[in-house]
LUMPADREN-119962 format. One record per residue (C-alpha): residue in one letter; x, y, z. Coordinates in steps of 0.02 Angstrom, whole numbers, plus 50000, padded with zeros to 5 digits. Each point is the difference from the previous one (the first is absolute). Example, Ala and Ser with C-alpha at 12.3 -4.5 7.8 and 13.67 -1.06 7.14 Angstrom:
! LUMPADREN-119962
@res: a; u: 50615; v: 49775; w: 50390 .
@res: s; u: 50069; v: 50172; w: 49967 .
END
This chain:
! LUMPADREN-119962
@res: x; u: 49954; v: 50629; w: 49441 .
@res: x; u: 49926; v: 50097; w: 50159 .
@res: x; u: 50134; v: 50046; w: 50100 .
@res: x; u: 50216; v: 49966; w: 50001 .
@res: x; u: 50071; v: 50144; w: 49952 .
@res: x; u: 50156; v: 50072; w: 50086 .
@res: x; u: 50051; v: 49926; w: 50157 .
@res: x; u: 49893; v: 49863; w: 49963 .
@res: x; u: 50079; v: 49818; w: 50050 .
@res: x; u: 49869; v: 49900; w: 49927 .
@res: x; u: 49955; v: 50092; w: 49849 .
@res: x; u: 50138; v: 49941; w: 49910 .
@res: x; u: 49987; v: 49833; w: 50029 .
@res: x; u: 49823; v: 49988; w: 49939 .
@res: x; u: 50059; v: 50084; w: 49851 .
@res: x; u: 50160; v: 49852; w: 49961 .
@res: x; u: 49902; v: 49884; w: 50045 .
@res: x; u: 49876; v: 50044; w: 49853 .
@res: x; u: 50122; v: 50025; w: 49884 .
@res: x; u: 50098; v: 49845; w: 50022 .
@res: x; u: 49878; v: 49888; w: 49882 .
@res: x; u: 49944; v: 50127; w: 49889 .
@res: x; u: 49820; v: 49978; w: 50035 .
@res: x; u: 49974; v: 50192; w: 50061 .
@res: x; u: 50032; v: 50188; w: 49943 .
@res: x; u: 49987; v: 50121; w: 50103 .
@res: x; u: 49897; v: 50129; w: 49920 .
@res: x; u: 49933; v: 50124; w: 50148 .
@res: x; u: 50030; v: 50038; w: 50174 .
@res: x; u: 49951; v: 50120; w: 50139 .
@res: x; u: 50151; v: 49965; w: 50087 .
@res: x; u: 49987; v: 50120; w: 50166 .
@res: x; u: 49881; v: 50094; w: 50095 .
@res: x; u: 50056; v: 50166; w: 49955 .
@res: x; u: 49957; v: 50036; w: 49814 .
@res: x; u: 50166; v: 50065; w: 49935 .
@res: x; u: 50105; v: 49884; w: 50074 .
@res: x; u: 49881; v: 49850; w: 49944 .
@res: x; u: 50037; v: 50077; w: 49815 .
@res: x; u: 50185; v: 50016; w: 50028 .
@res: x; u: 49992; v: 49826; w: 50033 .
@res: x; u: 49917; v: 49954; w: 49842 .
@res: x; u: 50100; v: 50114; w: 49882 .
@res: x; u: 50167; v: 49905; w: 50100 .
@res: x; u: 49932; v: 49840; w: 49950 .
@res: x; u: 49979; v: 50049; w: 49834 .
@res: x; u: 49797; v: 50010; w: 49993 .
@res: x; u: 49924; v: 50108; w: 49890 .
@res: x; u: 49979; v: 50162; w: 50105 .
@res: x; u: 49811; v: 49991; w: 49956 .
@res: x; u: 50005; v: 49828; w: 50074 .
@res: x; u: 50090; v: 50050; w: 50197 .
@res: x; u: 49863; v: 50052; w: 50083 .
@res: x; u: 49939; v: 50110; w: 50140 .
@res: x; u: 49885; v: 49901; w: 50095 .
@res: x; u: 49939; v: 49804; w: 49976 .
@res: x; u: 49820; v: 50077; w: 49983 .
@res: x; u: 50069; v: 50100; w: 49852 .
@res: x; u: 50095; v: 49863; w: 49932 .
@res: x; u: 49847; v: 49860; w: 50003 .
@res: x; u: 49874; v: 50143; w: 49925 .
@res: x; u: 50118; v: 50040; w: 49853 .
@res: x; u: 50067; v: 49816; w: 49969 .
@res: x; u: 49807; v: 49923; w: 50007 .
@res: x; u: 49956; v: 50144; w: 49860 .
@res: x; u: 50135; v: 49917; w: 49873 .
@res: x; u: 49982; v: 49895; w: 49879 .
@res: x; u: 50000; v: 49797; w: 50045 .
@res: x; u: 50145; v: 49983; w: 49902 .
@res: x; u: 50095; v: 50148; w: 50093 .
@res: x; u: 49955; v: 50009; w: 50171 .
@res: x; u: 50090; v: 49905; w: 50137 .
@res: x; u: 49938; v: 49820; w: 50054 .
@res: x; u: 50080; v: 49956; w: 50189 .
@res: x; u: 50034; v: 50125; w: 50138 .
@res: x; u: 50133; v: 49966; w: 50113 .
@res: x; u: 49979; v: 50086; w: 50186 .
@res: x; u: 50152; v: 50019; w: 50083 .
@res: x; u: 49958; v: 50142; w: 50128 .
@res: x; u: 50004; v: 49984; w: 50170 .
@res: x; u: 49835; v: 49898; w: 50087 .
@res: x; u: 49895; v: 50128; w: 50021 .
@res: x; u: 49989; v: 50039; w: 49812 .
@res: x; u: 49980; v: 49831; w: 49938 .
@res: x; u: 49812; v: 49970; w: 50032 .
@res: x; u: 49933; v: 50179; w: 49946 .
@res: x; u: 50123; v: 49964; w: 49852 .
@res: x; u: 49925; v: 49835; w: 49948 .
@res: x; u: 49818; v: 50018; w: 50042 .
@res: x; u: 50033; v: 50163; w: 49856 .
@res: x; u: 50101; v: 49895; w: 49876 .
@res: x; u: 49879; v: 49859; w: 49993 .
@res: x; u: 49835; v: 50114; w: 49979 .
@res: x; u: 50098; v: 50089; w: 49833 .
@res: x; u: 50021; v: 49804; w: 49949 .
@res: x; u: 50201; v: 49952; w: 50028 .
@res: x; u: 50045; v: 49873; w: 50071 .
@res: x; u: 50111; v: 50022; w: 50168 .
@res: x; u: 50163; v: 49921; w: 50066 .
@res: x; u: 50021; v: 50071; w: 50154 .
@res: x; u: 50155; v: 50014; w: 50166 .
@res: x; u: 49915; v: 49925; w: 50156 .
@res: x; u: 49900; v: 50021; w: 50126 .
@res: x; u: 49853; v: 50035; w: 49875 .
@res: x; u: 49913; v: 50127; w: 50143 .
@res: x; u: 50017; v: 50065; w: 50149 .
@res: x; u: 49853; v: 49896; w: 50056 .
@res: x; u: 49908; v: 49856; w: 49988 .
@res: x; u: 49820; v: 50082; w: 49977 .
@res: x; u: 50092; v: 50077; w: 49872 .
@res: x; u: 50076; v: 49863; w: 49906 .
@res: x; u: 49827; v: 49931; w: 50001 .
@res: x; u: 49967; v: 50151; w: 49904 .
@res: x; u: 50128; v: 49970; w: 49885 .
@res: x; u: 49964; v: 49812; w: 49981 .
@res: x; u: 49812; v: 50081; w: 49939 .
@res: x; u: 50053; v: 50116; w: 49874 .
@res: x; u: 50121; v: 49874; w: 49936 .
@res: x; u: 49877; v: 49865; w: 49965 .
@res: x; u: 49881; v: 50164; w: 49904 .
@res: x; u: 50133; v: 50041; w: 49901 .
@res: x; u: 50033; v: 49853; w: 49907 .
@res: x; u: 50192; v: 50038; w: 50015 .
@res: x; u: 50144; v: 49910; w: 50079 .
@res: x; u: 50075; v: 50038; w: 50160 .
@res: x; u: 50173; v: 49941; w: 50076 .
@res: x; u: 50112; v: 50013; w: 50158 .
@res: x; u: 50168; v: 50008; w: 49970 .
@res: x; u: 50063; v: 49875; w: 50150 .
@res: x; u: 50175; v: 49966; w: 49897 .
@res: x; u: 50068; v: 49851; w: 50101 .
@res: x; u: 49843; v: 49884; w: 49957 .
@res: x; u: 50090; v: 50004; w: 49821 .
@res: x; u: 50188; v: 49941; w: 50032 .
@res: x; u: 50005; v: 49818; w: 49906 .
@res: x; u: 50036; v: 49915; w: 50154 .
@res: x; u: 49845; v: 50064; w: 50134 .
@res: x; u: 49889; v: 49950; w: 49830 .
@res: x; u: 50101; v: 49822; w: 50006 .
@res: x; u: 49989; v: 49998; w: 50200 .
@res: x; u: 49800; v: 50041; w: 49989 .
@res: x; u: 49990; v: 49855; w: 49855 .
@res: x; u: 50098; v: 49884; w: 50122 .
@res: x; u: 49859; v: 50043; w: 50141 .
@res: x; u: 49847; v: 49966; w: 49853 .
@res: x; u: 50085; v: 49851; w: 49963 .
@res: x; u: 49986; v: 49913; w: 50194 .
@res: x; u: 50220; v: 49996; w: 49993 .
@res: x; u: 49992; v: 50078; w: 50181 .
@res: x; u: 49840; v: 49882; w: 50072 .
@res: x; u: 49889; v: 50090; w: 50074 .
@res: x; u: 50083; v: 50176; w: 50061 .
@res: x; u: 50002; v: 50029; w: 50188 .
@res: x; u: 50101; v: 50167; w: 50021 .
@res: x; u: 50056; v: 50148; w: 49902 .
@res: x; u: 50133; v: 50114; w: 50057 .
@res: x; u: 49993; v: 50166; w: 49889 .
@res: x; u: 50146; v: 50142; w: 50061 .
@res: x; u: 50053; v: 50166; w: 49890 .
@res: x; u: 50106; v: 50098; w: 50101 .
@res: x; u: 50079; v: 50172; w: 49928 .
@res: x; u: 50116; v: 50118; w: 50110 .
@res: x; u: 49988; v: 50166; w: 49900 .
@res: x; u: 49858; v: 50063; w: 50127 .
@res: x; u: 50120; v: 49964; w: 50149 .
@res: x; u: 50025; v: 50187; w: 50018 .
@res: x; u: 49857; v: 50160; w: 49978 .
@res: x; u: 50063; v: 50039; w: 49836 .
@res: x; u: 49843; v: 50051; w: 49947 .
@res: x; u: 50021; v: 50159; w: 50107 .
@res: x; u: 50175; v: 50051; w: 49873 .
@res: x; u: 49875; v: 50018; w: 49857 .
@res: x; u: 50018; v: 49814; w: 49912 .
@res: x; u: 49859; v: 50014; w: 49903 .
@res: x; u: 49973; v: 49786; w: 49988 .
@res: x; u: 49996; v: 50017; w: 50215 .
@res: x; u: 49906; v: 50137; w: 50012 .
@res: x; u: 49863; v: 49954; w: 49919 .
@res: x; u: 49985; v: 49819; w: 50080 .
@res: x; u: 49998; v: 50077; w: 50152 .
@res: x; u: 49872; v: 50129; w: 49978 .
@res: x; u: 49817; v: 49914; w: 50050 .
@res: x; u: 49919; v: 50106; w: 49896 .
@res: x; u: 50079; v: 49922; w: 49825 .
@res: x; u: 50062; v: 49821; w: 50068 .
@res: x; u: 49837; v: 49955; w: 50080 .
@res: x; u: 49968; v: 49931; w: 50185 .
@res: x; u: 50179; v: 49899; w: 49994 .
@res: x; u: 50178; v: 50023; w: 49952 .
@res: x; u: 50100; v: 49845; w: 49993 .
@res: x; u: 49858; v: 49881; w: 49994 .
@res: x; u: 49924; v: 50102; w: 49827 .
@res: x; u: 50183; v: 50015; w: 49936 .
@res: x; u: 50058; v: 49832; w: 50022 .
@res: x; u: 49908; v: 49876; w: 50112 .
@res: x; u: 49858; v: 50007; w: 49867 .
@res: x; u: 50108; v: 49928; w: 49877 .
@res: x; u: 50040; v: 49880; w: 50117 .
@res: x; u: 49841; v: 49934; w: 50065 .
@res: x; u: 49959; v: 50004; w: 49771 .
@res: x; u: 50151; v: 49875; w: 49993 .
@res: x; u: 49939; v: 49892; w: 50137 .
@res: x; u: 49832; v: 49978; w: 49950 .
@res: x; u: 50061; v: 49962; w: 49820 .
@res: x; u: 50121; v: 49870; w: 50014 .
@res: x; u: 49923; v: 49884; w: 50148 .
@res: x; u: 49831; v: 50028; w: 49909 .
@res: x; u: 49936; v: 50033; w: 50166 .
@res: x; u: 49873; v: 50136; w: 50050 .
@res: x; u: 50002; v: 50098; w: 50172 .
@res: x; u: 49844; v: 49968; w: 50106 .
@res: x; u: 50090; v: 50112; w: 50155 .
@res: x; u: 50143; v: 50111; w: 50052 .
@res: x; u: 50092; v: 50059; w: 50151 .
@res: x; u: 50091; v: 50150; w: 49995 .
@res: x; u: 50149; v: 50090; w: 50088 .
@res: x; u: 50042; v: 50163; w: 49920 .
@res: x; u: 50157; v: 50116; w: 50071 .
@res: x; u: 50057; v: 50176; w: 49980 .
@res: x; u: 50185; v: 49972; w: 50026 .
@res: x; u: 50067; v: 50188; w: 49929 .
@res: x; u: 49920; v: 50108; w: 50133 .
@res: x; u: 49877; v: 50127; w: 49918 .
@res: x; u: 49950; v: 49897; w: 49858 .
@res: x; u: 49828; v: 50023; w: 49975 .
@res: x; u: 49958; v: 49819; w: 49911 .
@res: x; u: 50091; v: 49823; w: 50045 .
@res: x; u: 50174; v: 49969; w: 49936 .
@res: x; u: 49989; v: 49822; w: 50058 .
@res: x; u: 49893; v: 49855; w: 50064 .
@res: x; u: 49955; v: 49804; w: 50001 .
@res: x; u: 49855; v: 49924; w: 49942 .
@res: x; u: 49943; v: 49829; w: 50065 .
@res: x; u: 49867; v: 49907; w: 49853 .
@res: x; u: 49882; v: 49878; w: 50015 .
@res: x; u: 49954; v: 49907; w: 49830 .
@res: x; u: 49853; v: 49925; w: 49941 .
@res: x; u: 50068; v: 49830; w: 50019 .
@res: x; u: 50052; v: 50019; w: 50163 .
@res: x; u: 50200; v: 50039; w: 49965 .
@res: x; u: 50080; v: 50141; w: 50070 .
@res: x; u: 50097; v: 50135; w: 49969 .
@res: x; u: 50123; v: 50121; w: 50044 .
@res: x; u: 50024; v: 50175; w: 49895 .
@res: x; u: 50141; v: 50130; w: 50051 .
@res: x; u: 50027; v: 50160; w: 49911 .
@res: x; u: 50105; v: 50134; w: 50062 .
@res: x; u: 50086; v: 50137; w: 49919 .
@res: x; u: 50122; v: 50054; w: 50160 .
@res: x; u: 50100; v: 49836; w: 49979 .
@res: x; u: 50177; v: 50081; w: 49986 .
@res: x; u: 50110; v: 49957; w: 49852 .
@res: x; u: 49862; v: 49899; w: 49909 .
@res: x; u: 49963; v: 50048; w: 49848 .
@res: x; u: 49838; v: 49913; w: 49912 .
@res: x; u: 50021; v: 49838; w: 50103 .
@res: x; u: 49847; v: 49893; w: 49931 .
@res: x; u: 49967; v: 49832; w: 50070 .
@res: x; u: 49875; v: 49859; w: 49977 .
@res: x; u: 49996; v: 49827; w: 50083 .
@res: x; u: 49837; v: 49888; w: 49966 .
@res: x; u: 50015; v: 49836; w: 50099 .
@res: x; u: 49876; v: 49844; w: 49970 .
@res: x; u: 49997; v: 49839; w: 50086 .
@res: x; u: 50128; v: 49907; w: 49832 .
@res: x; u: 50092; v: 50142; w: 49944 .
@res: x; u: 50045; v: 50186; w: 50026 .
@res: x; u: 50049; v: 50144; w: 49877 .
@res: x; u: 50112; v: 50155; w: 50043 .
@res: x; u: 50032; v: 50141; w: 49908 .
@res: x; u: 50079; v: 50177; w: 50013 .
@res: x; u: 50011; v: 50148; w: 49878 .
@res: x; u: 50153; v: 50045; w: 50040 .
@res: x; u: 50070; v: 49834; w: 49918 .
@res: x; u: 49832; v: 50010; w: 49883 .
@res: x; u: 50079; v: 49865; w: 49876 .
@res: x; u: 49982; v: 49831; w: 50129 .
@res: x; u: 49881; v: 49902; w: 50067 .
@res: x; u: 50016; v: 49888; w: 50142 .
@res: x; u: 49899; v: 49844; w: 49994 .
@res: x; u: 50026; v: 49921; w: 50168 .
@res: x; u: 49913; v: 49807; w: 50011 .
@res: x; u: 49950; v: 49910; w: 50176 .
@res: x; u: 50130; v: 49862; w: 49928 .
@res: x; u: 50102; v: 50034; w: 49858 .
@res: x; u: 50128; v: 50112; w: 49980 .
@res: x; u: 49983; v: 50193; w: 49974 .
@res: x; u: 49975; v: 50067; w: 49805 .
@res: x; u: 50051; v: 50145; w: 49933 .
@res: x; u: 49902; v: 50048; w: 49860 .
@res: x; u: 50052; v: 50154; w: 49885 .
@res: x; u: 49939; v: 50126; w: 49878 .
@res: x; u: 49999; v: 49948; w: 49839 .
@res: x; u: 50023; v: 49816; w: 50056 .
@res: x; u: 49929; v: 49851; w: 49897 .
@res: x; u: 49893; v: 49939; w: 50151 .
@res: x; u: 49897; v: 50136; w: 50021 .
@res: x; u: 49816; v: 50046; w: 49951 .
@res: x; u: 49935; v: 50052; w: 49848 .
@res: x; u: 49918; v: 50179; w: 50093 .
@res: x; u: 50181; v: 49996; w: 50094 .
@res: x; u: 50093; v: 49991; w: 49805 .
@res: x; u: 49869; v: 50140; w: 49944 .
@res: x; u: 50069; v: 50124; w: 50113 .
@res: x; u: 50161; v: 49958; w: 49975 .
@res: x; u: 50110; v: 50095; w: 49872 .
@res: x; u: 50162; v: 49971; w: 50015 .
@res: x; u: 50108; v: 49834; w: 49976 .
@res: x; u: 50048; v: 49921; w: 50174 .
@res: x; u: 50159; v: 50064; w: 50091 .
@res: x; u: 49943; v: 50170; w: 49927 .
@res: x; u: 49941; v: 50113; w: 50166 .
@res: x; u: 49805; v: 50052; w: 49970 .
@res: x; u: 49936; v: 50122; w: 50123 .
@res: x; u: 49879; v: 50142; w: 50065 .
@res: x; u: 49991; v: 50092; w: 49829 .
@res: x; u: 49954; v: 49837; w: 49903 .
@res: x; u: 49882; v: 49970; w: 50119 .
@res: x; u: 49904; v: 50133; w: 49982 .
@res: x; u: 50022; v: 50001; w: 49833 .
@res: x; u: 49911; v: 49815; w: 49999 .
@res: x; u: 49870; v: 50085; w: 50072 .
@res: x; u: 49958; v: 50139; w: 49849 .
@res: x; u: 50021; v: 49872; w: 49889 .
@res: x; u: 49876; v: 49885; w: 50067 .
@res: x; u: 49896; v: 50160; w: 50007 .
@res: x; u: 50018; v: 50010; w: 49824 .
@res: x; u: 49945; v: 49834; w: 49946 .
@res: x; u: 49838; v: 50052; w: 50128 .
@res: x; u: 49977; v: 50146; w: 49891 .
@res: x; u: 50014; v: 49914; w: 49818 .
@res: x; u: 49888; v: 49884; w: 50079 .
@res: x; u: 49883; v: 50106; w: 50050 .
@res: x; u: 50002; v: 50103; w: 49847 .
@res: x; u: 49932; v: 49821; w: 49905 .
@res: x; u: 49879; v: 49959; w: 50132 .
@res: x; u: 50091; v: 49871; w: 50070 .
@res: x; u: 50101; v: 49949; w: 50173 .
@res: x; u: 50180; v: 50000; w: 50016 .
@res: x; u: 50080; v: 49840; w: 50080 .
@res: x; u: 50098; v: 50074; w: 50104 .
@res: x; u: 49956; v: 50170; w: 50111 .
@res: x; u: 50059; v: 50140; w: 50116 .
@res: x; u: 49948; v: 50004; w: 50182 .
@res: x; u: 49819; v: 50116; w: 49960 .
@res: x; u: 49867; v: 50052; w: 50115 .
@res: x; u: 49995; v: 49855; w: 50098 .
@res: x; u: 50185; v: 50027; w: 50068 .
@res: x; u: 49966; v: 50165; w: 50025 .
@res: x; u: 49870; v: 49969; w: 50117 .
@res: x; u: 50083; v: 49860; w: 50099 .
@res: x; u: 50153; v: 50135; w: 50010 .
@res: x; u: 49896; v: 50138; w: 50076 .
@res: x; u: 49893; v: 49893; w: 50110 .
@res: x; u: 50174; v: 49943; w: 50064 .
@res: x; u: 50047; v: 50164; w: 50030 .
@res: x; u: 49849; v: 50040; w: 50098 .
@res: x; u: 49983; v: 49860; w: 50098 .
@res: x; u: 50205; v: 50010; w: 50045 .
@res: x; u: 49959; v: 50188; w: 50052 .
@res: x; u: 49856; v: 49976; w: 50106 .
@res: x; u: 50070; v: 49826; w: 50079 .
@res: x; u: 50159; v: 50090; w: 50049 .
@res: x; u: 49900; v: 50120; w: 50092 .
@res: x; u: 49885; v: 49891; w: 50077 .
@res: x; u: 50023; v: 49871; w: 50178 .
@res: x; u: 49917; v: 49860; w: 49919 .
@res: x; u: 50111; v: 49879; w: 49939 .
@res: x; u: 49912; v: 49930; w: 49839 .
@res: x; u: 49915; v: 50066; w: 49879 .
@res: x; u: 49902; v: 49966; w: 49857 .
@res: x; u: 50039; v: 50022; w: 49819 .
@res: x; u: 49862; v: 50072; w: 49881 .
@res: x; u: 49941; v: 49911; w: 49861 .
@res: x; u: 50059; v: 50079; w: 49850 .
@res: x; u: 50103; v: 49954; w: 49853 .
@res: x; u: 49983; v: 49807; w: 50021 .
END
């Protein structure tokens, strides 16, 4: 693991979420940027202290010099964005394979980079985008493959949060601070933080992909130097539209997740705060409910399902659906072979950032539409 040691939010999710299926070990770590407190880490989660490292660079040197048999397989970067290209591009050249936070870059000439020296390495790459793995957004996207909702004609994607709603980045709260800080979130706040995982969702369930984007980004606390909120309006391939809305200054919400895909028979509505149901909504029968863990759902949907129904499965198993379907990638891999299922990779990462850039520059810009670049399709 690079990065999520003390103070870290995120750290220690990545690190339950591994555990939960017993697929993973975590055997090294260069946990912080400063070298003793990236060893402290270590040593406090019970690493060998030759293992917590000073640096990444010093961790991928000594690890790639072990034997097969001993040296770690899958890095896990959970630093903040500006770390997480420099970090991959170095963990795939010393041959591991990389599961990685989003946005992948800080750019999208440089997640073109990163798309190059992942297809040289021969190693796997994946995006941790977390809510593309609850059972019921993989049973809503099979609904969509399966032509349940006709042909779709509107997508309404909203995450709202209201923990930015004041500057508490200028207190010292380390998970703020760095958000807001240009120079280690990238060119946007919100929209990196939260819309992209939005827009991922979006694209994933209606099966649709963005041709062009109109943008309205705010400032709302005054001195904040990247946007705390905005709307996006979407254009889609097939000529449905869309509406994205991420904000993290909506007062009192907490991780308010929404996703509405409408199609000329049916619609389907879901939201992570009630992450266990699924609203199928027909053109002339009455609403269904469908569950977790119920006996009409999907075979992917029953994969990533753990628990019986009635039992609450959230955020943690999630994620932790994610690492394991890394896993199976990386037995796969190991035999030559293709895993059936797989983590958003390279391809998501560069849809993500080419959101992100064409969000920033659209938000600055008078013309109404603009065009989305083709990448990631």
């Amino acid at each position: 693991m690079v990065g999520g040691g003390e103070g870290a939010f995120i750290g220690a999710v990545h690190r339950s979420a591994a555990a939960l299926d017993g697929d993973y070990t975590l055997v090294c770590g260069a946990f912080a940027s400063d070298a003793i407190r990236s060893r402290q880490a270590g040593i406090a989660l019970d690493l060998e202290p030759e293992r917590s490292y000073s640096s990444y660079e010093a961790m991928f040197a000594a690890e790639a010099a072990m034997p097969a048999e001993e040296r770690m397989e899958v890095v896990a970067i959970v630093t903040p964005n500006h770390l997480h290209s420099p970090v991959a591009r170095a963990a795939l050249q010393h041959g591991f394979h990389v599961l990685s936070d989003k946005p992948a870059t800080l750019s999208l000439a440089e997640c073109l980079t990163l798309r190059d020296v992942v297809a040289a390495s021969g190693r796997l790459y994946g995006l941790t985008h977390p809510y593309s793995a609850y059972p019921l957004v993989v049973e809503a996207a099979e609904r969509v493959r399966a032509g349940e909702l006709g042909t779709i004609r509107k997508v309404i994607v909203e995450y709202t949060q209201g923990w930015l709603a004041e500057p508490i980045e200028r207190s010292g709260q380390k998970q703020a601070a760095w958000r807001s800080d240009p120079k280690k979130a990238g060119a946007s706040g919100c929209m990196g933080d939260i819309g992209v995982h939005a827009f991922q969702l979006a694209e994933l369930v209606s099966g649709l992909t963005t041709t062009q984007l109109c943008a309205d980004l705010n400032r709302v606390v005054p001195g904040r130097a990247l946007d705390d909120d905005g709307t996006v309006l979407l254009r889609f391939a097939n000529g449905a539209t869309g509406t994205l809305i991420a904000s993290q200054i909506c007062t009192g919400d907490e991780n308010d997740f929404r996703l509405r895909v409408y199609g000329d028979s049916a619609s389907l509505e879901w939201n992570q705060q009630a992450p266990n149901t699924l609203l199928l909504k027909p053109a002339h029968s009455p609403m269904q409910q469908l569950r977790t863990g119920g006996p009409a759902l999907s075979a992917p949907a029953q994969a990533h399902t753990r628990l019986p129904s009635g039992h609450p499965e959230g955020y943690l198993e999630a994620f932790a659906n994610l690492y394991r379907t890394f896993a199976a990638q990386v037995r796969a891999h190991s035999e030559g072979a293709t895993a059936a299922h797989t983590v958003p990779g390279i391809d998501a990462a560069l849809r993500g950032m080419a959101f992100i850039e064409t969000v920033v520059a659209a938000g600055k810009s008078e013309q109404k539409w603009h065009p989305f670049p083709e990448v990631g399709t």
